[in-house]
N, C-alpha and C positions, 0 to 999 in steps of 0.2 A: 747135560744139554748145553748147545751154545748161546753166546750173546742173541745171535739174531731169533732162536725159535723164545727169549727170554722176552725180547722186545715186542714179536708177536702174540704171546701169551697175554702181557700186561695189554698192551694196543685191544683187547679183545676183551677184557676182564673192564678196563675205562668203558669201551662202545656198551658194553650191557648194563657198565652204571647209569651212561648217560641217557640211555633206551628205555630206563626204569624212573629219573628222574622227570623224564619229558611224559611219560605217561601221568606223575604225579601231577606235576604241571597243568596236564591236557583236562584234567581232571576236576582240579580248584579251577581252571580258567571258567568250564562250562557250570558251575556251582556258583560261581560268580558271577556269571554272564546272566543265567535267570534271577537270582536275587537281584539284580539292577533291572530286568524289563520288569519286576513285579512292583519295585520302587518308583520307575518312570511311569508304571501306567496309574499308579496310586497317585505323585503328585499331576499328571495329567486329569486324573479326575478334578484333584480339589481346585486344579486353576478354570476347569470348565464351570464348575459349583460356583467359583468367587466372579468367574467374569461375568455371570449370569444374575447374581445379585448385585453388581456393582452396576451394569448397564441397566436394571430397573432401579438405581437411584438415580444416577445418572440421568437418565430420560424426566424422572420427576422433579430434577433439580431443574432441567433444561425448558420443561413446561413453565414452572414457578419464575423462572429469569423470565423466559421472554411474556410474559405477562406484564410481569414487574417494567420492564423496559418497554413496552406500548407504552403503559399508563405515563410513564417518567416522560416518554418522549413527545406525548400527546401535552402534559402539560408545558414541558419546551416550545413545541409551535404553540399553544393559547400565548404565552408570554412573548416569544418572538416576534408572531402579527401585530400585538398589541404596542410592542415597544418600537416596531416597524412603523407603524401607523403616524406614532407619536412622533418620530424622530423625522419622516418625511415632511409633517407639518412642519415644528421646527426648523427643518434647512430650508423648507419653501421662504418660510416668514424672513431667516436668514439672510438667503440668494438676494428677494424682494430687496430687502435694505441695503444690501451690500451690491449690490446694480445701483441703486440711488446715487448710493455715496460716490461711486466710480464716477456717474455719468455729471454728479454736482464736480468734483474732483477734478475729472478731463475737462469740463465748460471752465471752471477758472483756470485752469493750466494755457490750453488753447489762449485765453483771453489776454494775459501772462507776455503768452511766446508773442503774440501778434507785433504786443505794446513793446516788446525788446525789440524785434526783428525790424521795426519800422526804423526804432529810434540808432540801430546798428547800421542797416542800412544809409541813414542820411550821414552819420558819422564816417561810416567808409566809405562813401561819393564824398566828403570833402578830404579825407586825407589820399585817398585816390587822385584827385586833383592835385594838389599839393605834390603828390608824391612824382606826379608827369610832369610837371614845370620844372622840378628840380632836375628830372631826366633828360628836359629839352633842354635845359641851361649847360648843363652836362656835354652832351652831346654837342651840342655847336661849340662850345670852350675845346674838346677835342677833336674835333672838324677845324679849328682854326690854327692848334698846336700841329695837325698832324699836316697841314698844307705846306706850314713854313719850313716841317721837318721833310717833307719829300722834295720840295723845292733846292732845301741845301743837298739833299742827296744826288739830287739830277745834278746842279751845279757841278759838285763834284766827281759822279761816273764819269760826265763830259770830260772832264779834264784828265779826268785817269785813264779816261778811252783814247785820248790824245798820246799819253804821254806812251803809255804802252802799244800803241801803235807805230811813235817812230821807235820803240827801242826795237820793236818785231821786223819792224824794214831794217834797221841798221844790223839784226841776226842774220838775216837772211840774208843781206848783200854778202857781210862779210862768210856768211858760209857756201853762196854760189861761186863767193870767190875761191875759196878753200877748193872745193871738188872742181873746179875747170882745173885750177894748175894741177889737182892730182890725176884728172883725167891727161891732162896734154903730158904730166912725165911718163905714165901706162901708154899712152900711146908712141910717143918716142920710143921706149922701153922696145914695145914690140916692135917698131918697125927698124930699129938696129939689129934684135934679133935675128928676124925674119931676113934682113940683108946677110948676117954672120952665118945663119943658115943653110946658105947656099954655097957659099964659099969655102968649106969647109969639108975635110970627108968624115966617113959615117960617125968615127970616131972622136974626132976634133971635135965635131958640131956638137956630138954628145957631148964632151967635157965643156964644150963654151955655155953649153946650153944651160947646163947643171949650175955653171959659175952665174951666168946671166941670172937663173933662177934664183940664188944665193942675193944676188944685188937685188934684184926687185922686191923681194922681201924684206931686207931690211929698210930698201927707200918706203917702204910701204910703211914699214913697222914704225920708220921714224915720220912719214907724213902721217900717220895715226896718231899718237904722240903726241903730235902737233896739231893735227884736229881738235885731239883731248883736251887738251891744255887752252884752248882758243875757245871750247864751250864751258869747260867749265870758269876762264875768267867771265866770259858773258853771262852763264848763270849768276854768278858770284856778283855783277854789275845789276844784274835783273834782281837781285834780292834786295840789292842795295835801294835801285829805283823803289821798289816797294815797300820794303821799309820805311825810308823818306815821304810814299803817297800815303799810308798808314798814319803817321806822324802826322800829315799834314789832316789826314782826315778829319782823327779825334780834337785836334788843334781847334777844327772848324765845326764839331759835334759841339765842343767844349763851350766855344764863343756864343754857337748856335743857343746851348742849353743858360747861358749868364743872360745874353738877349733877351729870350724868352722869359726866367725870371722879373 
């Protein structure tokens, strides 16, 4: 024979073991299967036997307790009203006394506050008194510092209003005078132009033009220059002026404030 009818032979010889084993099996399983419902319905009896004697103790313990619990609870409230009763008297009697003492307690307190508040009062209308005299004394002592302080102050704006008044007319002459002569060399400027202009052909005029432009720019650039230099010494005098009014002021705060002392 060969390998394969070897392997079907065996394959066939195992299936009939295993065919024979599972019978064995099927066999203990239902042998087993009634010895346990015959064991289950045995202790289901004896738990219906026990629950049945258990809930008639049960029930006669449960009679026996709440008995037992009236009677306990019934002597609870006799004792409760009783110590109820007792203890309202008590707080009444209590309260009674304890209002008393309050209402003795509040009359001398009131009586007390009255006796302070009169004698606080007369105390602070006199130091209240006292305390506005010194404020009126006050007040006019600097009502009279601060008249003779505003008096030197006027003095002084006046004369500062003065001084920087001419320096503001002596700016402005010398700077009307600055821009006419710049205006009268712009205006010569142009009107030599404006003659070279014509005189000239397309060409020429151009190149005079361009020169001419060249000149006015620098007269410009140097009458600029020279504007600059003309304000800024005038600044440079205006500082000075003020400096000097500054100096003089504190000079006359200073005197002001020795005076005063």
């Amino acid at each position: 024979m060969g390998k394969l009818t070897d392997d079907i032979s065996r394959l066939c010889g195992e299936i009939e073991t295993l065919r024979d084993s599972r019978k064995v099996f099927g066999s203990q399983l239902d042998k087993e299967t009634k010895e346990m419902k015959t064991g289950v319905s045995t202790m289901r009896s004896g738990f219906r036997k026990d629950h049945k004697n258990m809930s008639v103790r049960t029930k006669a313990d449960r009679v026996k307790f709440v008995s037992s619990l009236d009677a306990e609870v019934s002597g609870f409230l006799n004792a409760f009203d009783k110590a109820h009763a007792e203890m309202a008297a008590n707080t009444k009697k209590a309260n009674v006394e304890f209002v008393s003492d309050v209402a003795n307690h509040v009359s001398g307190l009131l009586t007390g506050y009255n006796k302070d508040r009169k004698a606080m009062g007369e105390a602070t209308k006199r130091e209240n008194a006292i305390f506005v005299a010194d404020v009126t004394r006050f007040v006019n002592a600097k009502n009279k510092e601060t008249k003779v302080m505003m008096d030197g102050f006027k003095a002084e704006h006046t004369k500062m209003a003065k001084v920087t008044k001419a320096d503001r007319n002596k700016f402005v002459n010398k700077l009307e005078n600055s821009v006419g002569a710049m205006r009268k060399v712009n205006v010569d400027d142009l009107t030599g132009a404006r003659a070279a202009w014509a005189t000239v052909s397309p060409q020429g005029r151009k190149a005079k033009l361009m020169a001419e432009q060249r000149a006015k720019a620098d007269h410009e650039r140097k009458a600029r220059v020279e504007a600059e230099h003309k304000a800024k010494a005038l600044e440079e005098a205006r500082s000075r002026a003020e400096a000097e009014r500054s100096k003089a002021q504190a000079q006359s705060l200073s005197g002001m404030k020795k005076d005063k002392k």
